[in-house]
Structure formats: C-alpha cells, structure tokens
N, C-alpha and C positions, 0 to 999 in steps of 0.2 A: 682371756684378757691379754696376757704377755703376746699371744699371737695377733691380737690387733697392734698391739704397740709398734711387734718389728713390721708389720705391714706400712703401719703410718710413718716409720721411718723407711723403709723402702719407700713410699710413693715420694716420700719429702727429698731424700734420698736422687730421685728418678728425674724428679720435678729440676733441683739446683742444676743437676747435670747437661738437663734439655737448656735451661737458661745458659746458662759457662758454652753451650753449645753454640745457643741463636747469636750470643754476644761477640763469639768466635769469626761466625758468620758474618753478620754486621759487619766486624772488623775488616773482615778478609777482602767483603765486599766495598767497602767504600776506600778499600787501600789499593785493588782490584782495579777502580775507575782511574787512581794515578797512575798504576803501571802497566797498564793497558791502553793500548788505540785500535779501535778496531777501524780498516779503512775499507772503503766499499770504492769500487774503481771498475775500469772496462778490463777484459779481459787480454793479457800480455801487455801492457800499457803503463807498465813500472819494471827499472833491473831490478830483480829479485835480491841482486848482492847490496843495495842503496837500503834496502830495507832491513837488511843484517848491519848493516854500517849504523841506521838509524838506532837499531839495538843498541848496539856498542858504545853507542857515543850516549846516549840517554841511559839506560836502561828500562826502555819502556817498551816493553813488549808489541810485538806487533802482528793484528788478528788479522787477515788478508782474504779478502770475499770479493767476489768478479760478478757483473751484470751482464747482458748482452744488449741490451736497449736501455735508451732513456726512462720508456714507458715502463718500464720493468723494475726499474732504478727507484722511480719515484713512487710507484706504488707499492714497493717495500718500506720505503722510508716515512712515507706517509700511514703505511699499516701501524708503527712502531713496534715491530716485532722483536728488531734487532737497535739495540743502542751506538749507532756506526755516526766516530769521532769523524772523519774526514768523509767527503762523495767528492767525485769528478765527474759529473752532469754535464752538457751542451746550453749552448746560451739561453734557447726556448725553451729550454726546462730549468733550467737558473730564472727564469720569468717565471714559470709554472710556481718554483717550491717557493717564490718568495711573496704570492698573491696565496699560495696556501698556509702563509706563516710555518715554513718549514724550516726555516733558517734563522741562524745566530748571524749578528752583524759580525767582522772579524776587525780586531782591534790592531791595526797598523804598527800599533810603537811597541805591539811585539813580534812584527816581522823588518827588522832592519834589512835584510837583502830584498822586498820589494823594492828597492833604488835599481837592480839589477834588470828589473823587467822593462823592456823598449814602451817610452810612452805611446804609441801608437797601439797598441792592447793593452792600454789602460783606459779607464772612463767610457766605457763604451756603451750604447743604448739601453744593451740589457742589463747592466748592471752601474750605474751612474757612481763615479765616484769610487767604484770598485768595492761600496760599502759590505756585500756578500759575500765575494769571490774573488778569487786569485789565481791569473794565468796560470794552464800548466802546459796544453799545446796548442798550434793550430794549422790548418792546410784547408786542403780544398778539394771537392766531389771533381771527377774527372773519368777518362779511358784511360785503361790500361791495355796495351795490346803488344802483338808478333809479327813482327812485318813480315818475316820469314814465312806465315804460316797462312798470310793473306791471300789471296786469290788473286784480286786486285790492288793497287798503288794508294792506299787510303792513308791519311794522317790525324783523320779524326781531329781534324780543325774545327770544323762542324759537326754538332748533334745530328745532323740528318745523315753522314755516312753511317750510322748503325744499323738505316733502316734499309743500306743497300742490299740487292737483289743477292752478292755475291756471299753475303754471310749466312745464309739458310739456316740455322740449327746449331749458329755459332757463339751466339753471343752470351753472355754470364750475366747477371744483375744482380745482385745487393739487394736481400729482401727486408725491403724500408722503401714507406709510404712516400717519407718528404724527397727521399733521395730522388727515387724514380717517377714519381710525376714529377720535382721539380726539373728534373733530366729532359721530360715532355714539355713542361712549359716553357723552359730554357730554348729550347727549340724552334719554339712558333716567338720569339721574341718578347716571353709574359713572364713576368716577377711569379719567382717561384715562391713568393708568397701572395699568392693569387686568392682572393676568399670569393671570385666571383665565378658561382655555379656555371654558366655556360663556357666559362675559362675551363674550369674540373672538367665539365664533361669533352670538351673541345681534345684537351690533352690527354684524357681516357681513350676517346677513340681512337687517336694516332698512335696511343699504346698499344692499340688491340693490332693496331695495322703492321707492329713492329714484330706481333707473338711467333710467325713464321722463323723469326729470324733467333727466336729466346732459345735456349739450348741448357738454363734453368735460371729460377730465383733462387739462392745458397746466401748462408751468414758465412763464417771465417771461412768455411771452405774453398770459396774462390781462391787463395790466395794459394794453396798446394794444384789446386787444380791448372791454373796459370803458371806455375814452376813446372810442371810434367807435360806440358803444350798439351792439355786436354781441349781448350780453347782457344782459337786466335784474340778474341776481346772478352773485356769486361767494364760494368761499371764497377767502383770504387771509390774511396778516399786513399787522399795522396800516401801516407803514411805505409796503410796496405799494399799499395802500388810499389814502396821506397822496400819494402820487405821481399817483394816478388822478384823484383830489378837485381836487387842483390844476390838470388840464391839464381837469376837467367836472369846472362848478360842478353839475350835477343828481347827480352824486353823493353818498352818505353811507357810515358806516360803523357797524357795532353790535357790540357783545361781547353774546351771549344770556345773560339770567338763568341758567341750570342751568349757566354758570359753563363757562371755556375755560385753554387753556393762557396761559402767562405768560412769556416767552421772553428768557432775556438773552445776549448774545453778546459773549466776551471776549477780550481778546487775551493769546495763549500762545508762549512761547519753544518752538519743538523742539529735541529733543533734540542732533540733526546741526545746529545752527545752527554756525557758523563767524564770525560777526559779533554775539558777545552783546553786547559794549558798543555795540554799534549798534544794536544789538536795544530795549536799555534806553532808549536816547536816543528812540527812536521812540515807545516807549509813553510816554515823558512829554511828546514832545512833542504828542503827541494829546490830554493831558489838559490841556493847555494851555487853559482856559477860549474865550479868541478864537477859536484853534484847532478845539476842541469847538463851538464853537457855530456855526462856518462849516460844519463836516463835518453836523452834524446840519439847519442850512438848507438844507443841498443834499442829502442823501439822505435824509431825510423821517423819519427813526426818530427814537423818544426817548432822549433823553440824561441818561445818570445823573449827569453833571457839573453837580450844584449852581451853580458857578459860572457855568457857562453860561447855563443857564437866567435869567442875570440880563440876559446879550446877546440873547434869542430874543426874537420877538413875543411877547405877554400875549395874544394873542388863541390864540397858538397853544400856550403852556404852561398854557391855562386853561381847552382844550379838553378833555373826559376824554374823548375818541375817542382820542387820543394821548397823553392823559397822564391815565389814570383814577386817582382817587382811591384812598387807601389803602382805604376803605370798598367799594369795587368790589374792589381789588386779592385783600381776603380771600377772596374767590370764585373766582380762578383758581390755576390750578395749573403747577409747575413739572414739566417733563421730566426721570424720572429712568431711569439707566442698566437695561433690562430684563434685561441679558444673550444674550449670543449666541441661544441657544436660542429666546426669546420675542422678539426683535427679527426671527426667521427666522420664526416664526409670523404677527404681526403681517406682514411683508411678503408670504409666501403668502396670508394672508388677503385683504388689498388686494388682490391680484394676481386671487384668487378674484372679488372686486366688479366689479374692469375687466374682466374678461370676458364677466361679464354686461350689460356695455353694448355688447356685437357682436351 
C-alpha cells in the first residue's frame, strides 16, 4: 500500500512538473514572438551590420533566411513552415501572395519615414495604395559586358548584338524564365509580358538561335565569373552588374533601346508573422534615410529613398546605369502576374531553350 502511495505521488509529482514545464513553454514562446523577427530576403541583399544595429536599438532579435527565386520564396511561405515576420518579394509575386491571402495589410501610421520614399515608387499597379508593401529597391534587367575582351566594337544598345556571330561561346545568362525570354521578347519589339502562345514560341526560337552563342545559364555565379573576365557579356540586373563594375573597372553596363524590364522589390508582412509590431519596426527602420543609404552602398541596387539619395555619392546617383532617367524609365516595363497557366508556359518554354544548349 505505502508503495502505491509514493508512486501516486511520484506520478502527481511528474504530472505538476510537466505542467510548470508546458507553461514555461508557453511563456517563452509567446515572449519569443516579441523578440524575435525572423526575415526571409534575397540573398546578399541587406548590410549585415543594419541588422546588428536593428538588434541594438530594439532589442529584438533577428532570424535571417535567404531565397534565391521568387518561386522559392512563395512556396515556402505559402507551405507555412516557417513563421517569417518580414519577405522581400518582386512585384508579380506581391500580386501572386496577395490573390493567395498571404499577406497582412501594413499599417502606415506605424511607419513614419514612409514620407522618405520618392512618390514615384509609391502606388503602383501592383500594389495600389501601397496597402501590402513597402519599397526596398529597384533597377533594371540589362548587359553587362568587357569591351576589352570583345572581339568586335558592340555596345549592346540593342538586344540583337548578343546574337552576334563574334560571341560564339561567350555569353552568360541568368537562369530565370521572365528574365530571358523577356530579353527575347524585348528584342522582336513584344511586351515581355507577352501571354500570346505564338509570341512564346516566336521568342523560343530566337533563343534556340542565340544557344551557339550561350557559354552558360548560372544564378549568383555570373557575377565572380564576370570579375575574373571568364566571359565578355552577361545578362543581369543592374544591381549585379553595380557589384561586378566595382571589383573590374573594365566593365560596363547597358539597358537596350527596344526597352527591358523595370524591377522593384518590397518589403511584405506574411500572413503567419507572429511578430507584426516588429515587423513594423523593421520596415521603418529601413527607411530610415542613413539606414537606407548604407544598405544601398553596400548592396549596390537603387534606392527609392529620396532622402537617401542625399547620403549616396553624386557620382553614383547621376549615373543612369543605376539610376536611369524618368525619360529612359518610359521605356521599360514592369512584371505583371501572368497566372498559373502562362507562368507554366513561359517555364516550359525556357526549359525547351536550355535543352537546346546540350
């Protein structure tokens, strides 16, 4: 008998401790969600030191995860695997998460330095009102190339010198579907938001016509490849280009006349965030002008923080490689959501081009 007793005080015993445990738990975790943000972002595409800074000044700890595609991006977020307070998505996927109810609206009158961001990246198609999102950069798909290392006298004014004779085995491409057929569509004079099939295949074939001239499809690696002159060109965004340029002065960079895409990339609450008013704190303190202008000297993209722009070089906000004129600007186009169906075209189709460079 006494040995049931101390067992039912053992189990009872066992039982309070598990509870003082789960309630621990509990604690930790819903105290966890305030000082915690975990940000989900592109990869190298924040100073690492703004994010110790963000530490400091808050005290809110900061969890730091990298994507390498949109498509990648949103299919995490949409899994809900991971509860990520912040994402920096492109605009056609800021369309995408916000027809999949992925997104929190973000509440304005807790980002006072949105006054900082140039009205002209504000309100814009995909995102009206800016009810979603909130600038962080923007530029544009272009050449980057070695005039040194040309053959011939090209300035990649035009999309069709890529497809010259003289680059055999030269050229780099950025493996992405919108990029490089819109590069092809761009070319024959067709909105790189093209949904009409004999447009695709039009601009497939002239891809297949360019494979002689591919020398590969690569993600970041262009960008070391192009500082060690492995290749005279590449395609790119401006940003990557703004990083190559700097570590080789022989390089440049061009946006072609028949006009490219325009690309801006914002920062969006998810839906599963756990840490909105941290969330908040984060996007203002990005727009923080000093803030903003460190993050864009160190990762190379342009910044639509007017007030930044008053910290950055002159030499470098007065370049239109990186900062094109409104009068150029008219000329490019933005990414818009194709839908499922033609977004599954467009990547067969790509798929169809990389084949034909085996």
């Amino acid at each position: 008998m006494k040995n049931l007793v101390k067992a039912i005080i053992a189990i009872a015993f066992v039982c309070a401790a598990l509870m003082y445990l789960v309630n621990s738990l509990d604690k930790t975790s819903s105290q966890g969600g305030a000082n915690i943000l975990t940000v989900y972002n592109w990869g190298e595409y924040i100073d690492p030191a703004l994010l110790k800074k963000f530490e400091k000044e808050t005290g809110i700890q900061v969890i730091y995860e990298t994507f390498d595609s949109n498509e990648a991006m949103i299919t995490k977020v949409d899994q809900g695997g991971t509860n990520y307070d912040i994402a920096i998505p492109s605009e056609y996927t800021i369309e995408q998460m916000k027809q999949k109810d992925l997104l929190l609206p973000v509440d304005h009158s807790k980002i006072p330095n949105l006054k900082n961001i140039d009205e002209d990246f504000l309100d814009l198609d995909f995102d009206k009102k800016n009810e979603y999102s909130i600038p962080y950069f923007w530029g544009t798909v272009g050449i980057v190339y070695n005039p040194k290392m040309l053959k011939k006298d090209l300035d990649f004014t035009s999309w069709d010198q890529l497809w010259d004779p003289s680059l055999k085995g030269e050229v780099l491409l950025v493996d992405s579907a919108r990029e490089v057929m819109g590069m092809s569509l761009n070319s024959m004079n067709l909105s790189l938001n093209s949904t009409d099939s004999t447009e695709l295949n039009k601009a497939t074939d002239k891809l297949i016509k360019l494979s002689p001239n591919v020398k590969a499809v690569i993600g970041d690696e262009v960008t070391q490849l192009m500082v060690n002159g492995d290749a005279p060109a590449a395609l790119t965004w401006s940003g990557q280009a703004a990083d190559m340029m700097y570590d080789n002065e022989d390089l440049t960079y061009s946006v072609p006349n028949e006009g490219s895409n325009l690309w801006f990339d914002n920062m969006v609450i998810p839906k599963t965030s756990k840490n909105v008013e941290g969330a908040h704190k984060f996007i203002n303190f990005m727009l923080d002008p000093e803030n903003a202008a460190q993050n864009a000297d160190y990762v190379g993209y342009s910044t639509p923080n007017k007030a930044a722009l008053k910290l950055l070089d002159p030499e470098v906000i007065h370049d239109e490689r990186y900062y094109p004129s409104a009068e150029v600007r008219k000329n490019l186009h933005v990414y818009k959501d194709l839908g499922k169906e033609k977004i599954g075209e467009y990547n067969e189709l790509f798929l169809k081009f990389k084949m034909s460079l085996q």
